[in-house]
C-alpha positions in Angstrom: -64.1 -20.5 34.7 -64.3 -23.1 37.4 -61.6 -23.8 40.8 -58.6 -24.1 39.0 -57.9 -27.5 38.3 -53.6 -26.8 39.1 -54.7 -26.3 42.8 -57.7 -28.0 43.5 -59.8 -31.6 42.8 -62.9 -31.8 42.1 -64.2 -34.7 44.7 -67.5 -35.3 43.6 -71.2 -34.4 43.1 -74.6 -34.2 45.4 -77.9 -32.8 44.2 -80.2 -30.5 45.6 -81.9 -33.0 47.5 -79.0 -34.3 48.9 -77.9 -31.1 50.1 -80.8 -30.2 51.5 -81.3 -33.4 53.7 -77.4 -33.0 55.1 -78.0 -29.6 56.5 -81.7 -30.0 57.3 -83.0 -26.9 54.7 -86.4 -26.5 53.0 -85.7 -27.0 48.9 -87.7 -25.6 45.9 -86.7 -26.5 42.6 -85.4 -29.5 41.3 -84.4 -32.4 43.9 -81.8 -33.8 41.5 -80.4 -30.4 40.4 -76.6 -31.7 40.6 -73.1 -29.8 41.4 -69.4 -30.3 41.0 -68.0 -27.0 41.5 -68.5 -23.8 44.1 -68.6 -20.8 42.9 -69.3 -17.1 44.5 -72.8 -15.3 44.4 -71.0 -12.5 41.7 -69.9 -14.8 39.3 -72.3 -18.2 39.6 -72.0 -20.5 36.9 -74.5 -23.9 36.3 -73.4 -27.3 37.8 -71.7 -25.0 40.7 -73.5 -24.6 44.8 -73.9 -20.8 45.8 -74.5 -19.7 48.8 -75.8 -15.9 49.4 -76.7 -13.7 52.4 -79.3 -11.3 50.5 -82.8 -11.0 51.1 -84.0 -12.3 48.0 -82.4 -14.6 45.0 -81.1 -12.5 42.1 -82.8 -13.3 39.0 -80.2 -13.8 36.9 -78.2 -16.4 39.6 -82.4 -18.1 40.0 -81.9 -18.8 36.5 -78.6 -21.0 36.0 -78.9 -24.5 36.9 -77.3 -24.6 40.0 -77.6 -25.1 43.4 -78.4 -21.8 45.6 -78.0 -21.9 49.2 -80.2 -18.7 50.8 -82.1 -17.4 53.7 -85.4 -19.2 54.0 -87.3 -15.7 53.6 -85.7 -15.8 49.9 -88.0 -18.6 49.1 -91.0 -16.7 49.3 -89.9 -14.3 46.6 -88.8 -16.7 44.1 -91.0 -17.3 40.9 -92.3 -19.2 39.0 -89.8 -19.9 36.4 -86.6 -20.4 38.2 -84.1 -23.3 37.1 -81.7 -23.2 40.4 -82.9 -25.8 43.3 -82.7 -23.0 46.1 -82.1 -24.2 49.8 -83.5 -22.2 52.4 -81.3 -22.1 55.6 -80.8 -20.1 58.7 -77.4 -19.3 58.0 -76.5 -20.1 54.4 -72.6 -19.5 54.8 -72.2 -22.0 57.6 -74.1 -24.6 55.5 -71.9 -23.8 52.0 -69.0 -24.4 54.8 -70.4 -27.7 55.5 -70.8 -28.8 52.3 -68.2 -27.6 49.9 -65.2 -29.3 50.5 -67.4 -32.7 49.6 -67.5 -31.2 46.3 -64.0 -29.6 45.8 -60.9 -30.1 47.7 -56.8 -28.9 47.6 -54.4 -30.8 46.3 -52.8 -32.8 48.6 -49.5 -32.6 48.6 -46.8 -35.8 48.0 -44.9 -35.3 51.1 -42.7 -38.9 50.3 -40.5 -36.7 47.9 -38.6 -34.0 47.8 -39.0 -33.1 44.3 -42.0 -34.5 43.1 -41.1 -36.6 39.1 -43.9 -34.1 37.3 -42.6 -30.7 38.5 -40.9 -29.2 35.6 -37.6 -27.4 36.6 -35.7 -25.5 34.6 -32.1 -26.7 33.9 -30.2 -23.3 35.8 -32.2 -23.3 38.3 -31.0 -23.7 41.4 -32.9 -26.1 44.1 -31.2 -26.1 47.6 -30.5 -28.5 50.0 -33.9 -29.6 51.9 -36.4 -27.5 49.4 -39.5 -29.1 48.4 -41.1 -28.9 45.0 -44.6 -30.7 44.4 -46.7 -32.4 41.5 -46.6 -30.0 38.3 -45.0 -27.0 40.1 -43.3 -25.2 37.3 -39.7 -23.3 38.0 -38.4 -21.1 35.7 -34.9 -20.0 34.0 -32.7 -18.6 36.6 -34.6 -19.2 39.6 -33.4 -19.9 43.0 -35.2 -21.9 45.9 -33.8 -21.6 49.0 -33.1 -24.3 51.8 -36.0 -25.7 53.2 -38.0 -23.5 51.1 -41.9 -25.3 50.3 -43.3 -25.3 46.1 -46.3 -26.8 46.4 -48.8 -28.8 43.3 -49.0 -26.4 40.3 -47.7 -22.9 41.7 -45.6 -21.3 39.2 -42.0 -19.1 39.5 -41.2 -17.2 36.7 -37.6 -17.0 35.4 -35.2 -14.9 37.8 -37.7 -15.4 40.8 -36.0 -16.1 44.1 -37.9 -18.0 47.2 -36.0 -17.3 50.5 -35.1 -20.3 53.2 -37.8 -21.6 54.8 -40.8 -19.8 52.4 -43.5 -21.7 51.6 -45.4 -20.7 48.4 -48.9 -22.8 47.7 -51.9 -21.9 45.4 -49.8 -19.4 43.9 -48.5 -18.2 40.5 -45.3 -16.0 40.6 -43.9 -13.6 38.0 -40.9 -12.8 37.0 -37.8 -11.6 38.8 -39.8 -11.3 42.2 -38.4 -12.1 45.3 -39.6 -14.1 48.5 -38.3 -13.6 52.0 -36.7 -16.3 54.5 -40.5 -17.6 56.0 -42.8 -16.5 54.4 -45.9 -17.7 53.4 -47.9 -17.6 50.2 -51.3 -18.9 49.4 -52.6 -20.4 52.6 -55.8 -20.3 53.5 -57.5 -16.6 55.0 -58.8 -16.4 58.2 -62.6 -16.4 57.5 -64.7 -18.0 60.0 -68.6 -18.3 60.6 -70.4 -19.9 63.7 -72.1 -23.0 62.9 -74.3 -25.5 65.0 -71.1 -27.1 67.2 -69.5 -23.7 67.2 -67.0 -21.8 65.1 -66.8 -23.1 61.1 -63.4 -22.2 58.7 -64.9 -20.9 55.8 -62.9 -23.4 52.5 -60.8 -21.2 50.3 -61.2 -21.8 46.6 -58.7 -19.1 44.8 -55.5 -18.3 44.2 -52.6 -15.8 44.7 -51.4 -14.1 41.8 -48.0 -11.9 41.9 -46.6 -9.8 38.9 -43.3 -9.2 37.6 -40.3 -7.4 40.3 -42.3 -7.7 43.2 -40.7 -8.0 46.5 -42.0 -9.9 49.6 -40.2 -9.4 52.6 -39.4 -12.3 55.5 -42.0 -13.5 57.4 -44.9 -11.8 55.5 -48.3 -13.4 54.8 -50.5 -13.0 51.7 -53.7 -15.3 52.0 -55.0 -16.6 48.5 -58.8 -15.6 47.9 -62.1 -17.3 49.1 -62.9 -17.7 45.5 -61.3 -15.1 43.5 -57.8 -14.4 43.4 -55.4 -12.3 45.9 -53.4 -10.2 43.6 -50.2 -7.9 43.7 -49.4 -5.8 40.9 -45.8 -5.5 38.9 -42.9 -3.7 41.6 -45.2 -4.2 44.6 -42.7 -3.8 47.6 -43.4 -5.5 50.8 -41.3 -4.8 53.8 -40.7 -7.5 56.5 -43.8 -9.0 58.5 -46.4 -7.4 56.4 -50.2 -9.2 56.1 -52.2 -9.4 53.3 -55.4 -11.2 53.5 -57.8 -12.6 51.0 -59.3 -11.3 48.4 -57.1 -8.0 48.6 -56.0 -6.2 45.2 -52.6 -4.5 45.3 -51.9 -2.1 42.8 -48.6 -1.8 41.0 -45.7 -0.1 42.4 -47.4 -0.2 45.9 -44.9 -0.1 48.9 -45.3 -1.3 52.6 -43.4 -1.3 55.4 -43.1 -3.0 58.0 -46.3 -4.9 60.2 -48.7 -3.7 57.5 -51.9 -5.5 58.0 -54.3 -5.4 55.4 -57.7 -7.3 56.3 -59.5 -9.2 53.5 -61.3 -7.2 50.4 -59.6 -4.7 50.3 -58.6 -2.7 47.2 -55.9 -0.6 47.0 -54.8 1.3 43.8 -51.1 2.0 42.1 -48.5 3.6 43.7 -49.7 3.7 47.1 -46.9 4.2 49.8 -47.9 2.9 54.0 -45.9 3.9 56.6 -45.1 1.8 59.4 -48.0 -0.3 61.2 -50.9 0.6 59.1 -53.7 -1.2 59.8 -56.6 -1.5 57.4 -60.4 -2.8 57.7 -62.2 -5.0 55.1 -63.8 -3.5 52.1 -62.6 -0.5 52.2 -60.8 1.4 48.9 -57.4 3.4 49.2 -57.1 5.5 45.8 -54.0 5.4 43.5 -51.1 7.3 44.8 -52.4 8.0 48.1 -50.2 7.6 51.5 -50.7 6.5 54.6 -48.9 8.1 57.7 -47.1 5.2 60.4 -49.5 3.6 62.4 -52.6 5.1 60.5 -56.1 2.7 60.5 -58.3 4.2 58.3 -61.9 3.2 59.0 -63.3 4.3 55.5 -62.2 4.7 51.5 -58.9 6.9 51.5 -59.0 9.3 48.1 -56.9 9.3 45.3 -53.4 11.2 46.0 -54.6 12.0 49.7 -52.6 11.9 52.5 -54.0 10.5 56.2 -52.7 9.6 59.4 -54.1 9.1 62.8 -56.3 6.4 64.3 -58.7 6.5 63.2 -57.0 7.9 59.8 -58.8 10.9 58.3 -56.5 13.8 56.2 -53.1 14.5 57.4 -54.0 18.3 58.2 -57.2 17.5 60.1 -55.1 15.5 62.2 -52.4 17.4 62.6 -54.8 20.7 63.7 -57.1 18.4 66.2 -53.3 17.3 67.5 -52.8 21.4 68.1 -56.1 21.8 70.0 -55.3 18.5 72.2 -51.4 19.9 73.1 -53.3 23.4 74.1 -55.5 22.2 76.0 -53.9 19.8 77.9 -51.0 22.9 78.0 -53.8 25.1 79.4 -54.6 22.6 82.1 -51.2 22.1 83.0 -51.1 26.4 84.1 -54.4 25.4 85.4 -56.4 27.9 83.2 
């Protein structure tokens, strides 16, 4: 499946040579190898431009008719037989930044109007004073926008879903009977950035947010929609107040937050997983089903199933708690001056 079309336009098409001249990289393949679409390096499809950071092409991606963007070391290794055009640059993911958005591109939203004529709104739903509700935005039975609250082009509400005052939900489809907080913001853009030749580059975002049914999302909370894929939360996810959730991060149902939660992007964390205040949580990194995390706990690694950490960095709550016994004895030893 390509950028979904609800959220995002396809702009136009380059080939490979085209490509290749615009951000000055040495091409094998096909010059007129041609494009529409992105797509990411673990799900490539033909007619799309991929960019990877490997040290060689995988076979199967050298194989699609596509555009790869790679290290220049890669062509060396490629054989014979490959159908992608493959452009070899110093730093691929600052050159797919460059290009990508000529290909692919957000919807823009029709500002002129409060409630754009193709948005389809259900008849008992209620639309305060001052919301907003863009092109093909669908709202369903029983919902409720708040004042001043932002729908943006194609996102979704499913029946009995409620969007606080001043929330602003884009590139997003919501399920049912969930609830939004005053301020907060769904679907914008992650924070992924990579230097390029006049200095820092914003990496495009392609995906989407996708919530399940009886979730709750506290005010002024941030969940970023994916690079490419989607940033999902399962059914009965509960978010506390002022809680971050970056892109590309799984949720698993009946996961609770509290408050100034801060999950960083890639993340995946299972069902049922309860976070204490302040948890703070690098990239990449797995927290099992039904595990906890203590207040203020930043675990540097995959947490285990049912396992419960704290500290900073986290590691299992008894370690902590028995290296917190040695520090209060020494420093009670020092104090008597033994």
């Amino acid at each position: 499946m390509g950028t979904d079309t609800r959220f995002y336009s396809r702009v136009g098409s380059l080939n490979a040579r085209d490509i290749a001249s615009e951000i000055q990289g040495d091409l094998a393949g096909d010059p007129l190898t041609g494009v529409e679409d992105v797509a990411p390096a673990s799900t490539p499809r033909s007619g799309a431009l991929v960019f990877i950071t490997a040290d060689e092409v995988p076979e199967a991606l050298a194989q699609l008719d596509c555009v790869v963007i790679a290290r220049r070391a890669c062509l060396g290794g490629l054989g014979s037989s490959h159908r992608a055009a493959v452009i070899g640059h110093d730093n691929p993911k600052a050159a797919f930044a460059m290009i990508a958005t000529r290909l692919v591109a957000p919807r823009e939203d029709d500002l002129s109007r409060a409630i754009h004529p193709s948005a389809v709104i259900a008849p008992d739903a209620v639309i305060a004073a001052g919301a907003f509700i863009g092109a093909d935005a669908r709202i369903g039975e029983g919902c409720v926008v708040g004042p001043n609250a932002m729908i943006g082009a194609g996102v979704e509400l499913g029946e009995g879903s409620r969007v606080g005052p001043g929330a602003v939900v884009s590139f997003a489809l919501i399920g049912r009977r969930c609830s939004i907080g005053p301020g907060a913001v769904i679907g914008g853009a992650g924070f992924g950035l990579v230097g390029g030749p006049a200095g820092l580059l914003e990496l495009p975002h392609f995906g989407r947010v996708i919530i399940g049914d009886d979730v709750r999302i506290g005010a002024n909370c941030t969940i970023d929609r994916g690079m490419f894929g989607d940033t999902t939360l399962g059914d009965g996810v509960k978010l506390d107040n002022l809680c971050h959730i970056a892109h590309n991060v799984q949720v698993g149902a009946h996961t609770l937050m509290a408050a100034f939660a801060g999950v960083a992007g890639s993340v995946n964390i299972g069902r049922g997983v309860q976070f204490g205040g302040r948890v703070g949580i690098v990239d990449h990194v797995t927290v099992g089903d039904g595990a906890r995390l203590a207040g203020n706990a930043s675990p540097a690694g995959d947490v285990p199933p049912g396992e419960t950490w704290a500290g900073q960095p986290a590691k299992p709550i008894r370690d902590w708690l028995r290296e917190l016994a040695v520090l209060k004895r020494l420093a009670s030893s020092r104090r008597r001056g033994g």
